[in-house]
N, CA, C and O atoms as a GROMACS GRO file, in nm:
protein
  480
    1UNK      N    1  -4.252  12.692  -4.411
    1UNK     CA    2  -4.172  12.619  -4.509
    1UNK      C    3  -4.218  12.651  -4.652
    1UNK      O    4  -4.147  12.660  -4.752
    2UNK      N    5  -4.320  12.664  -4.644
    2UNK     CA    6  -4.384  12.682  -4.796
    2UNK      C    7  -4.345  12.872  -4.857
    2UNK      O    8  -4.362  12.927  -4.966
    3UNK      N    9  -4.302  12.910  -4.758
    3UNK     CA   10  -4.253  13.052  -4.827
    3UNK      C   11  -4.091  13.042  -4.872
    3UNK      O   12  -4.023  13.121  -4.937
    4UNK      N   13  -4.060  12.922  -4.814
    4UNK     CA   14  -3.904  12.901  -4.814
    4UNK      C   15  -3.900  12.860  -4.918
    4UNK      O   16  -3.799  12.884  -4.984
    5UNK      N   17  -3.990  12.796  -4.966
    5UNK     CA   18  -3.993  12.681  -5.113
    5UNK      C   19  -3.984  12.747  -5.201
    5UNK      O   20  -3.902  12.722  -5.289
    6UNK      N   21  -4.062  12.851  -5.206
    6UNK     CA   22  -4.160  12.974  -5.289
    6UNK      C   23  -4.047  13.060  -5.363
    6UNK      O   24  -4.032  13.058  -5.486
    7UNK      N   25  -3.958  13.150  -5.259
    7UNK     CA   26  -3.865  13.158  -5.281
    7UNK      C   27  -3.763  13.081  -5.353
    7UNK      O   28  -3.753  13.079  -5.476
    8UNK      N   29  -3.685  13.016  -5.267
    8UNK     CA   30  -3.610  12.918  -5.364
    8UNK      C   31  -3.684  12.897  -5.494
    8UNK      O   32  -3.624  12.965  -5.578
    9UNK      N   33  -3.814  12.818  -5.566
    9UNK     CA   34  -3.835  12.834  -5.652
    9UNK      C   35  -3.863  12.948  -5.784
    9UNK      O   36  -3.894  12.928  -5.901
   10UNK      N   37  -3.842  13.060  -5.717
   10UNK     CA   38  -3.875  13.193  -5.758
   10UNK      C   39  -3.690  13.250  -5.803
   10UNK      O   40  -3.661  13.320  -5.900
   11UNK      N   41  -3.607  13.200  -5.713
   11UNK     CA   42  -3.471  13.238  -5.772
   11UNK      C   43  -3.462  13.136  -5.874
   11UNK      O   44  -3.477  13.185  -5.986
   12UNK      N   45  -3.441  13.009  -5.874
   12UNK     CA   46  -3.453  12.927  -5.958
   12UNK      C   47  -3.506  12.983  -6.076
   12UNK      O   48  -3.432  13.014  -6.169
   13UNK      N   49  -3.654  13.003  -6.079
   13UNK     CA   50  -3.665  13.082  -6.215
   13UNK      C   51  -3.603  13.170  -6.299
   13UNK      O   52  -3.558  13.156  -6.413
   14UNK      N   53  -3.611  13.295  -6.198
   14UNK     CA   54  -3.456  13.395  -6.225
   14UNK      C   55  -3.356  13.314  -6.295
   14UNK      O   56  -3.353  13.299  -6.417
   15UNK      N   57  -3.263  13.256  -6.203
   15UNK     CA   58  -3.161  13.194  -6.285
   15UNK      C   59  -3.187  13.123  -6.408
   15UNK      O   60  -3.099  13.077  -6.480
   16UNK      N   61  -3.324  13.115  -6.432
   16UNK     CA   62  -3.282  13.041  -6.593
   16UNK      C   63  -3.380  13.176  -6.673
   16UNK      O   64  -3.414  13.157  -6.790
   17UNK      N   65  -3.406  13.257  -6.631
   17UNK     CA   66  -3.443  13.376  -6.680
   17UNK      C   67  -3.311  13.440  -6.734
   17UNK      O   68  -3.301  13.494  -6.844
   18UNK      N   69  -3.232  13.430  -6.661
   18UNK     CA   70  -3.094  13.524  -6.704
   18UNK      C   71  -3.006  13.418  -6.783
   18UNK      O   72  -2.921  13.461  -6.861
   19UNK      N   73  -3.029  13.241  -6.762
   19UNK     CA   74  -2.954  13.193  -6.828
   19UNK      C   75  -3.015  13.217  -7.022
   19UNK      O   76  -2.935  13.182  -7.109
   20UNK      N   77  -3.140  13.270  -7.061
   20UNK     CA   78  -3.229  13.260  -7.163
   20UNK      C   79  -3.135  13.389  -7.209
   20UNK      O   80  -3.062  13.401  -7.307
   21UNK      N   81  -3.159  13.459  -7.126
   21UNK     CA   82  -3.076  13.636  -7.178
   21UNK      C   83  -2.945  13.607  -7.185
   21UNK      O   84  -2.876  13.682  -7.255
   22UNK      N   85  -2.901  13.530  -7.138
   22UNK     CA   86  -2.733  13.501  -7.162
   22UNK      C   87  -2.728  13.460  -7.331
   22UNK      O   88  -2.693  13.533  -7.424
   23UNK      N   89  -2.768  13.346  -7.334
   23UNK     CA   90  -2.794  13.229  -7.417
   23UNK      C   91  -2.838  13.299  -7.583
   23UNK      O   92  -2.793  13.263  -7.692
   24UNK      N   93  -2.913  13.379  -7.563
   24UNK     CA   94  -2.982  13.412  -7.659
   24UNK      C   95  -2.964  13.544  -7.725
   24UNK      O   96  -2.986  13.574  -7.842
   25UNK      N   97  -2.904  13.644  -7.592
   25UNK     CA   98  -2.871  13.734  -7.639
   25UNK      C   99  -2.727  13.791  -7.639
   25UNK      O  100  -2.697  13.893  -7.702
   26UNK      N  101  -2.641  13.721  -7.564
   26UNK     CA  102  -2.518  13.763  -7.524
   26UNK      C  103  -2.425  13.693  -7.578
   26UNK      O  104  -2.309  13.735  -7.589
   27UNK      N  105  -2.459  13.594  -7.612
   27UNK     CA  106  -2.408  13.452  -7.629
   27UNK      C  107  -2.256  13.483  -7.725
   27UNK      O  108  -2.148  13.435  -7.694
   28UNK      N  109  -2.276  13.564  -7.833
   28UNK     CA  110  -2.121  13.609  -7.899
   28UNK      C  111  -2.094  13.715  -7.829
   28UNK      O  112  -1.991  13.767  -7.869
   29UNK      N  113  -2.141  13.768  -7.741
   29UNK     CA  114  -2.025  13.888  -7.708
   29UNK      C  115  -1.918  13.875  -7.610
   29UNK      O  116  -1.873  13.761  -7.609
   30UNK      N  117  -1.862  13.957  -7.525
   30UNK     CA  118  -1.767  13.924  -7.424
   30UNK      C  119  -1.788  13.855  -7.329
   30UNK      O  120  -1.727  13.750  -7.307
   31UNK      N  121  -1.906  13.916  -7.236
   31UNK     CA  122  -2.000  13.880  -7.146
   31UNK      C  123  -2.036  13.699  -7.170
   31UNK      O  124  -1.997  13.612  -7.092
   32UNK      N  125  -2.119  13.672  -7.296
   32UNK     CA  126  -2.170  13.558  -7.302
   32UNK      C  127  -2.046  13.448  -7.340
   32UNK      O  128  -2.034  13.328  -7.312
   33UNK      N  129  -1.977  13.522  -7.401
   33UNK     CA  130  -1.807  13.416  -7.427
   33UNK      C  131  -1.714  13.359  -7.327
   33UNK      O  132  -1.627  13.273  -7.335
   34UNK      N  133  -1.776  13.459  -7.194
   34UNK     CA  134  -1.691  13.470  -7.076
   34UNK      C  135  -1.751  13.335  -6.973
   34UNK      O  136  -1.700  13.245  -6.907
   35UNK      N  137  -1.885  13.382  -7.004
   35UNK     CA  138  -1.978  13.304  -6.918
   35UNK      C  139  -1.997  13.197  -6.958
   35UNK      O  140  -2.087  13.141  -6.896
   36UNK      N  141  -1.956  13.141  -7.031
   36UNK     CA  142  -1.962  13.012  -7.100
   36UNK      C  143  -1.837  12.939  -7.144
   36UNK      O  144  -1.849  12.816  -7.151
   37UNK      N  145  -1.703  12.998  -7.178
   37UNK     CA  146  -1.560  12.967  -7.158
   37UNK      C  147  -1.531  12.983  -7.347
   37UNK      O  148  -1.436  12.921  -7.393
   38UNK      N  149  -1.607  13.055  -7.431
   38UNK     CA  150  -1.617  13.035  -7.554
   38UNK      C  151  -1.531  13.107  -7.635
   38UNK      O  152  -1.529  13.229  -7.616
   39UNK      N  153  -1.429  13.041  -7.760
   39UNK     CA  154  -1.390  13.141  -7.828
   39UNK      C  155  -1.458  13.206  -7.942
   39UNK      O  156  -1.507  13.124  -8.020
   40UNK      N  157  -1.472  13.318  -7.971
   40UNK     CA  158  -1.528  13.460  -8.048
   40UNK      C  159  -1.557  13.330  -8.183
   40UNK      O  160  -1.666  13.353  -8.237
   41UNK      N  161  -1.492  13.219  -8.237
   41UNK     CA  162  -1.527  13.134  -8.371
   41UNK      C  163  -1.666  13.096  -8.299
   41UNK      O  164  -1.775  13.152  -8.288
   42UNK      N  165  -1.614  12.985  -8.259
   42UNK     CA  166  -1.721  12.929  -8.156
   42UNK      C  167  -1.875  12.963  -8.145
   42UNK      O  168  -1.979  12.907  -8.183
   43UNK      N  169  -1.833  13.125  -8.048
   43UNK     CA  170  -1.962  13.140  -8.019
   43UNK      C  171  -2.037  13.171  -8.171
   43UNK      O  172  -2.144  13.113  -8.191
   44UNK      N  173  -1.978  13.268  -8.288
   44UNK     CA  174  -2.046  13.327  -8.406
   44UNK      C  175  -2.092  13.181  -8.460
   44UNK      O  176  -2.210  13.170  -8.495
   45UNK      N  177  -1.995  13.055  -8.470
   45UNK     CA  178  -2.096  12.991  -8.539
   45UNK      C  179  -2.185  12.903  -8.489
   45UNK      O  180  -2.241  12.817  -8.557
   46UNK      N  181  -2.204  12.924  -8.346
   46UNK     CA  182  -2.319  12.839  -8.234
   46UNK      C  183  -2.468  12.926  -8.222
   46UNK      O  184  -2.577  12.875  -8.195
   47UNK      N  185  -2.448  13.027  -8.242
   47UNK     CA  186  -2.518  13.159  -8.142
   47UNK      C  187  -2.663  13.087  -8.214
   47UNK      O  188  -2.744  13.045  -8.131
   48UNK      N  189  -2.696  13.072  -8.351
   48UNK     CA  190  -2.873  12.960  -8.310
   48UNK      C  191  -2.885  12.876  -8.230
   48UNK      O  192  -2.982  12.879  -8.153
   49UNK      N  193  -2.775  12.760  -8.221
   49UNK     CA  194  -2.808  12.713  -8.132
   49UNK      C  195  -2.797  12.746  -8.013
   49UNK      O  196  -2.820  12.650  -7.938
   50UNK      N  197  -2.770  12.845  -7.957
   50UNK     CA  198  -2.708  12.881  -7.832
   50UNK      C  199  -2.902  12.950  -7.810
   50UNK      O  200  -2.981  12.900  -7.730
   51UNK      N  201  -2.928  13.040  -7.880
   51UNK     CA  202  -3.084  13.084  -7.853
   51UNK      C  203  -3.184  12.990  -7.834
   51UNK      O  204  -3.278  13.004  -7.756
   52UNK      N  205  -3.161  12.887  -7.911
   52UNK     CA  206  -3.287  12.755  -7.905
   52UNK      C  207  -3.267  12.685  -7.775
   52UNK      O  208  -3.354  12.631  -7.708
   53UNK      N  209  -3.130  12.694  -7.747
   53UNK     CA  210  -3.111  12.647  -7.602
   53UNK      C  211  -3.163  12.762  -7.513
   53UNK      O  212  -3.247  12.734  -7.427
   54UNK      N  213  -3.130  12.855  -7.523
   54UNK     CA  214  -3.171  12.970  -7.437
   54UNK      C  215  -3.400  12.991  -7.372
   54UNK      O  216  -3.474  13.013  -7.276
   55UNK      N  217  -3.398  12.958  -7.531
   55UNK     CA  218  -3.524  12.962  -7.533
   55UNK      C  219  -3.589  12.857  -7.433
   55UNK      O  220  -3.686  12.870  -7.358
   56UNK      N  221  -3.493  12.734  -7.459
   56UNK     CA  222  -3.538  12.596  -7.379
   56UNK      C  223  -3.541  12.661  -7.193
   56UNK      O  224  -3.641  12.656  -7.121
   57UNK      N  225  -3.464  12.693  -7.170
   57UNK     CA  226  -3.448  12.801  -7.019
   57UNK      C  227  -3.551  12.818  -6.996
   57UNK      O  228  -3.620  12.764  -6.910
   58UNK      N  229  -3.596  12.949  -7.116
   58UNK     CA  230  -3.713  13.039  -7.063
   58UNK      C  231  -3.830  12.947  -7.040
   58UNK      O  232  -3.906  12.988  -6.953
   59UNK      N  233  -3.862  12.840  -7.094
   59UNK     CA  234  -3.980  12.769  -7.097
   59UNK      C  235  -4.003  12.669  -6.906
   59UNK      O  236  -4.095  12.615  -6.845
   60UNK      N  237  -3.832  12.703  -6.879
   60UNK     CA  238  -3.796  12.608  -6.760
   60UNK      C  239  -3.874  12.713  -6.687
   60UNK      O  240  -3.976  12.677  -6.628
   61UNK      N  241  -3.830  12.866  -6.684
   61UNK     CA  242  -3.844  12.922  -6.605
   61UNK      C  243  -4.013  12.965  -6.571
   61UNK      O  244  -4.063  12.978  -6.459
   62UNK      N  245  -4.078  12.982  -6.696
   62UNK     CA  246  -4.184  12.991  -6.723
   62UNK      C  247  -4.316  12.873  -6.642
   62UNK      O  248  -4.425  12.901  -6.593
   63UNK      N  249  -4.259  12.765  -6.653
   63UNK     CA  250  -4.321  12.669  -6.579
   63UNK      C  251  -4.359  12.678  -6.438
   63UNK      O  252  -4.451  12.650  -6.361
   64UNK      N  253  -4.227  12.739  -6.442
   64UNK     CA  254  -4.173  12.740  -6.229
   64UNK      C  255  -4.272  12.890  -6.168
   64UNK      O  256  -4.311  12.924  -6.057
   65UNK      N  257  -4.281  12.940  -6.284
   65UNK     CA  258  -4.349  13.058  -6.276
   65UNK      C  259  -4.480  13.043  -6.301
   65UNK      O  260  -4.543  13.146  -6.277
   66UNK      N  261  -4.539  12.962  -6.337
   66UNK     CA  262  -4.677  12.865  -6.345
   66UNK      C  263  -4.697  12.821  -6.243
   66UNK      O  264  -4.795  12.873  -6.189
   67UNK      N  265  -4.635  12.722  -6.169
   67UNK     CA  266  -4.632  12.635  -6.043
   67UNK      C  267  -4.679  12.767  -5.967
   67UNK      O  268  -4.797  12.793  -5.945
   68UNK      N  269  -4.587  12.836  -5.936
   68UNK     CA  270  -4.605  12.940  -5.802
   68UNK      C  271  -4.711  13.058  -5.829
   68UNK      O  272  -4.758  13.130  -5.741
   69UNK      N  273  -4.745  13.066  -5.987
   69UNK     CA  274  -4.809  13.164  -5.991
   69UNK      C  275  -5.003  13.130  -5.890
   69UNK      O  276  -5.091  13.207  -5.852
   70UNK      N  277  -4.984  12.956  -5.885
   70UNK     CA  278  -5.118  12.886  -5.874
   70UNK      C  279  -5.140  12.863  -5.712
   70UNK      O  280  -5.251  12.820  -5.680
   71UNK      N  281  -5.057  12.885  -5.618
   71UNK     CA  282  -5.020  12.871  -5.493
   71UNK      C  283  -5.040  12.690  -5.454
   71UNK      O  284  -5.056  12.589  -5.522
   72UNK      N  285  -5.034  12.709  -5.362
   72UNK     CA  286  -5.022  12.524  -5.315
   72UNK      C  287  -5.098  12.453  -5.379
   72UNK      O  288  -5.092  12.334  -5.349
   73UNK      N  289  -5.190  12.488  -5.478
   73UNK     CA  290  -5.284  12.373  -5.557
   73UNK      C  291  -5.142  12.388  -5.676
   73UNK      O  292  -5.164  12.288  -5.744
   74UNK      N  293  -5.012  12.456  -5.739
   74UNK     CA  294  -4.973  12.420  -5.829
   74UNK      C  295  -4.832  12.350  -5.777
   74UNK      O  296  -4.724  12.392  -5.818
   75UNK      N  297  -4.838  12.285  -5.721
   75UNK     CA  298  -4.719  12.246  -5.604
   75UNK      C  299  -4.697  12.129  -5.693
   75UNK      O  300  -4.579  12.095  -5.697
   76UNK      N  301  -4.807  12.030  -5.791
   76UNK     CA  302  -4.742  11.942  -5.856
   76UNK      C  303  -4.694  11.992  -5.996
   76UNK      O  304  -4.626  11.913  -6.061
   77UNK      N  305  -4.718  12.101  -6.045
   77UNK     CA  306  -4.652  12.158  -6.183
   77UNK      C  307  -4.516  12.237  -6.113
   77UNK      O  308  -4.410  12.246  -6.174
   78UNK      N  309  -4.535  12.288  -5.994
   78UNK     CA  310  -4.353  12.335  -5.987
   78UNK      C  311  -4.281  12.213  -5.908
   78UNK      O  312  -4.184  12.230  -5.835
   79UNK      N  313  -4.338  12.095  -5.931
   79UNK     CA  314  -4.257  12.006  -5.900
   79UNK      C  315  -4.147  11.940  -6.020
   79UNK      O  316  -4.026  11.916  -6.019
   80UNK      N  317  -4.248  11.926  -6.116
   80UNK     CA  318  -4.220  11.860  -6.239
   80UNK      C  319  -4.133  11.964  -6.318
   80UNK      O  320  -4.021  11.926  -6.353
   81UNK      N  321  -4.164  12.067  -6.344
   81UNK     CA  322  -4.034  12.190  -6.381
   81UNK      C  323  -3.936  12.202  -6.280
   81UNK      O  324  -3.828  12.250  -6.313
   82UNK      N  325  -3.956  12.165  -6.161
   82UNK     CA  326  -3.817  12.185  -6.119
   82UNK      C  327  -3.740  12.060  -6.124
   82UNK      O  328  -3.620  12.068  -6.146
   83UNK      N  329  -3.825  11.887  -6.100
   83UNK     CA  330  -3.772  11.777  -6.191
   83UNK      C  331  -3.672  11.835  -6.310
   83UNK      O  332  -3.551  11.820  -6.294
   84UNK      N  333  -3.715  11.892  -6.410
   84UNK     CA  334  -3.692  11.927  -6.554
   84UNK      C  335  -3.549  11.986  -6.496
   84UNK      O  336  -3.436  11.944  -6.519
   85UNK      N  337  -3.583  12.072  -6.432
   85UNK     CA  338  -3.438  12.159  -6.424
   85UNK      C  339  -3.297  12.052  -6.386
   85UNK      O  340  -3.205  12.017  -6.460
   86UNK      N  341  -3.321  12.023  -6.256
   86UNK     CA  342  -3.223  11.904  -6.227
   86UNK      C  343  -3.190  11.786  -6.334
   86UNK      O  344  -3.080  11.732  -6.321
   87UNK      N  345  -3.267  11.745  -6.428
   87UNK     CA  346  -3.239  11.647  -6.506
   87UNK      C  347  -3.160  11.748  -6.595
   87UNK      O  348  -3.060  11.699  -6.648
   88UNK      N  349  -3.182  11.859  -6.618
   88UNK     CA  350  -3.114  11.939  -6.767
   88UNK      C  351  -2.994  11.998  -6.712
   88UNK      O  352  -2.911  12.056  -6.781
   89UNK      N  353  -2.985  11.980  -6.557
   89UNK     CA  354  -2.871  11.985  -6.498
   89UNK      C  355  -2.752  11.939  -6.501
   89UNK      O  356  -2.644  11.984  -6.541
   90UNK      N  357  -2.805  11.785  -6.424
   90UNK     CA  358  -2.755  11.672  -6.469
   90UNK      C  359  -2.674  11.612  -6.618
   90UNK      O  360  -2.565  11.561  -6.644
   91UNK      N  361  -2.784  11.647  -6.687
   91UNK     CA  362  -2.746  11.607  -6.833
   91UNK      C  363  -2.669  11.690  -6.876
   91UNK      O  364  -2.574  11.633  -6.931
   92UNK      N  365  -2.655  11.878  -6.882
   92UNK     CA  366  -2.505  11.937  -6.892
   92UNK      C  367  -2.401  11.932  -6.841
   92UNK      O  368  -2.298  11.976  -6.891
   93UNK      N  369  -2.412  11.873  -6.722
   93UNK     CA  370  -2.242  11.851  -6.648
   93UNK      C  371  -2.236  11.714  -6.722
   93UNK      O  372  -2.114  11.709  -6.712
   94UNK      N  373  -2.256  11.639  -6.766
   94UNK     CA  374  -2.213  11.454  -6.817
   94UNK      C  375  -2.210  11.499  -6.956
   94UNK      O  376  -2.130  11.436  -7.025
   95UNK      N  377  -2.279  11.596  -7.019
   95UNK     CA  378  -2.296  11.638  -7.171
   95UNK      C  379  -2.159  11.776  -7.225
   95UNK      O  380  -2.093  11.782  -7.329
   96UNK      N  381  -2.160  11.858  -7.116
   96UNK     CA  382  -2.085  11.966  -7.136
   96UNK      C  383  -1.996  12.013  -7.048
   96UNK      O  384  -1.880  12.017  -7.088
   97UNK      N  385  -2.023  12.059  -6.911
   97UNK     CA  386  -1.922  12.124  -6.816
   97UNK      C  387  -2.013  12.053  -6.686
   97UNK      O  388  -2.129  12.044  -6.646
   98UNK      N  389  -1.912  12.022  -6.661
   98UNK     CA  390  -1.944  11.997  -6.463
   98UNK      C  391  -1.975  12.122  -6.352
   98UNK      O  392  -1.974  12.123  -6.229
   99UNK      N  393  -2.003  12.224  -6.450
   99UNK     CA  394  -2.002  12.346  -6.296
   99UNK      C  395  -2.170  12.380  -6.367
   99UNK      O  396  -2.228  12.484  -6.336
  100UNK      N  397  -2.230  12.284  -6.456
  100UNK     CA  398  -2.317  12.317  -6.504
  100UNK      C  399  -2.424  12.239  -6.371
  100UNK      O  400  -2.523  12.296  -6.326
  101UNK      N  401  -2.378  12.105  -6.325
  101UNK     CA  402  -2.408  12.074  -6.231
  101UNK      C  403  -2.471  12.143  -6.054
  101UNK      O  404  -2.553  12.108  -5.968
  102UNK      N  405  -2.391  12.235  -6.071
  102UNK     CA  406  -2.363  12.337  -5.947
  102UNK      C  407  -2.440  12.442  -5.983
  102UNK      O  408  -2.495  12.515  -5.900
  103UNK      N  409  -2.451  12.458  -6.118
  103UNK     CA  410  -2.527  12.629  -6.139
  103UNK      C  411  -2.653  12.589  -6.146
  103UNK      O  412  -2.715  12.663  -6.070
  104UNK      N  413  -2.733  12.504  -6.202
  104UNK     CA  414  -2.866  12.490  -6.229
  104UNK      C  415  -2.894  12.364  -6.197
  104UNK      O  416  -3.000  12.327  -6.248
  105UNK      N  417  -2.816  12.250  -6.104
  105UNK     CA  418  -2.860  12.124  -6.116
  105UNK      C  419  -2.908  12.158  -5.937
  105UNK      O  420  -3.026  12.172  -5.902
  106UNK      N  421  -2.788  12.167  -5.843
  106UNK     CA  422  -2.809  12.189  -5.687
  106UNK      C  423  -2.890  12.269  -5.706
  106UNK      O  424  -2.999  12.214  -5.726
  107UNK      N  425  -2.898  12.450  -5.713
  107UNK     CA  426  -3.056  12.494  -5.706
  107UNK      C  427  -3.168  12.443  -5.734
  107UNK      O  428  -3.264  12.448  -5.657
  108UNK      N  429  -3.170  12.388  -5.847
  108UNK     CA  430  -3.301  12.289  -5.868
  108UNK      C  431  -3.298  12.191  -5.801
  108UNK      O  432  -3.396  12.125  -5.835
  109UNK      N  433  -3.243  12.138  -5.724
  109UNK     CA  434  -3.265  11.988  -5.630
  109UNK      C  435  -3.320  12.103  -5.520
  109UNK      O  436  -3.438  12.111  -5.486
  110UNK      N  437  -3.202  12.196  -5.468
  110UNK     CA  438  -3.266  12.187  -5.323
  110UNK      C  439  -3.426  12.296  -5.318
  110UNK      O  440  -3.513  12.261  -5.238
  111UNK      N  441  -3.448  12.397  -5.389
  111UNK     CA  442  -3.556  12.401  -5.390
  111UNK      C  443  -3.665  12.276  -5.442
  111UNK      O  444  -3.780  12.283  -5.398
  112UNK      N  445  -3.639  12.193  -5.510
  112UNK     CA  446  -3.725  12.023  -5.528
  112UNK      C  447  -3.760  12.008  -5.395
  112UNK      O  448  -3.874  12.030  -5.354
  113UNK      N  449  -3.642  11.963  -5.305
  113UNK     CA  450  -3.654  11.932  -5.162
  113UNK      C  451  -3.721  11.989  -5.073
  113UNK      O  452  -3.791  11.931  -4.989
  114UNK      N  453  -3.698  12.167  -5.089
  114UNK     CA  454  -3.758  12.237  -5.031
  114UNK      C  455  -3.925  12.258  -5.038
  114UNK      O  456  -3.988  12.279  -4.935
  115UNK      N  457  -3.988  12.250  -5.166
  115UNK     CA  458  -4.122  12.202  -5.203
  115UNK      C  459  -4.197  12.091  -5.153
  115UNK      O  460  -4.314  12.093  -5.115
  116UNK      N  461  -4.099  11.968  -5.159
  116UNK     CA  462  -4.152  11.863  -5.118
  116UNK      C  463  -4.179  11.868  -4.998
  116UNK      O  464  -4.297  11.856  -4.967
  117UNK      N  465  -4.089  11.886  -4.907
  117UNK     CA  466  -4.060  11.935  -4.764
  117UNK      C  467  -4.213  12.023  -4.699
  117UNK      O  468  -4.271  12.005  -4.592
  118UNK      N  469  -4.248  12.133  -4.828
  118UNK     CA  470  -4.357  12.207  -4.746
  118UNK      C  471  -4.501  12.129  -4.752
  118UNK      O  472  -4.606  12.168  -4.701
  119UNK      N  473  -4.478  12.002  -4.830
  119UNK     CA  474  -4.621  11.946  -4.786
  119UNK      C  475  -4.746  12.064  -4.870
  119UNK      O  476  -4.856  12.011  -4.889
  120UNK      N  477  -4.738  12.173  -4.905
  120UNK     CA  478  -4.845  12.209  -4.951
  120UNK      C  479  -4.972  12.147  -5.044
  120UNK      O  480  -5.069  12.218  -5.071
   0.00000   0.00000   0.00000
């Protein structure tokens, strides 16, 4: 179970690894306009904030990448970053889009579950 966790928490990271590169670097172009539902005004006059958010990601992902980098003694720091993730989940689908829920809120629960689950 604990390799199952590992995993799951290891894509999890990824995904907010690529949400940071979206966010920060793509964020006005086609790609990042697409991926986010944005028009070309929009994104040009968001794109700081769109990086500071982006940045906020990388720090998610960074954590999760802390937790696992420490093996089962860091099982309570990739708990609490992956906490983080689901709450910042949460809080963009009620704050912004509901599929924000689905992209980064469910991965972060069920690897949560899956961690908890391995008892490490």
């Amino acid at each position: 179970m604990y390799t199952v966790a590992t995993i799951a928490t290891g894509l999890v990271a990824l995904l907010h690894i690529y949400i940071l590169y979206l966010e920060m670097f793509l964020w006005d172009t086609a790609k990042g306009r697409k991926a986010f539902g944005l028009t070309p005004e929009f994104a040009a006059a968001s794109k700081v904030l769109a990086a500071n958010q982006g940045l906020y990601n990388g720090f998610l992902a960074a954590g999760l990448i802390w937790g696992m980098s420490q093996g089962p003694a860091g099982q309570s720091v990739t708990i609490f970053f992956l906490g983080c993730v689901v709450v910042a989940g949460v809080f963009g689908a009620a704050t912004s889009s509901r599929k924000i829920l689905f992209v980064q809120g469910l991965p972060g629960a069920i690897a949560l579950v899956l961690v908890l689950l391995s008892g490490s």
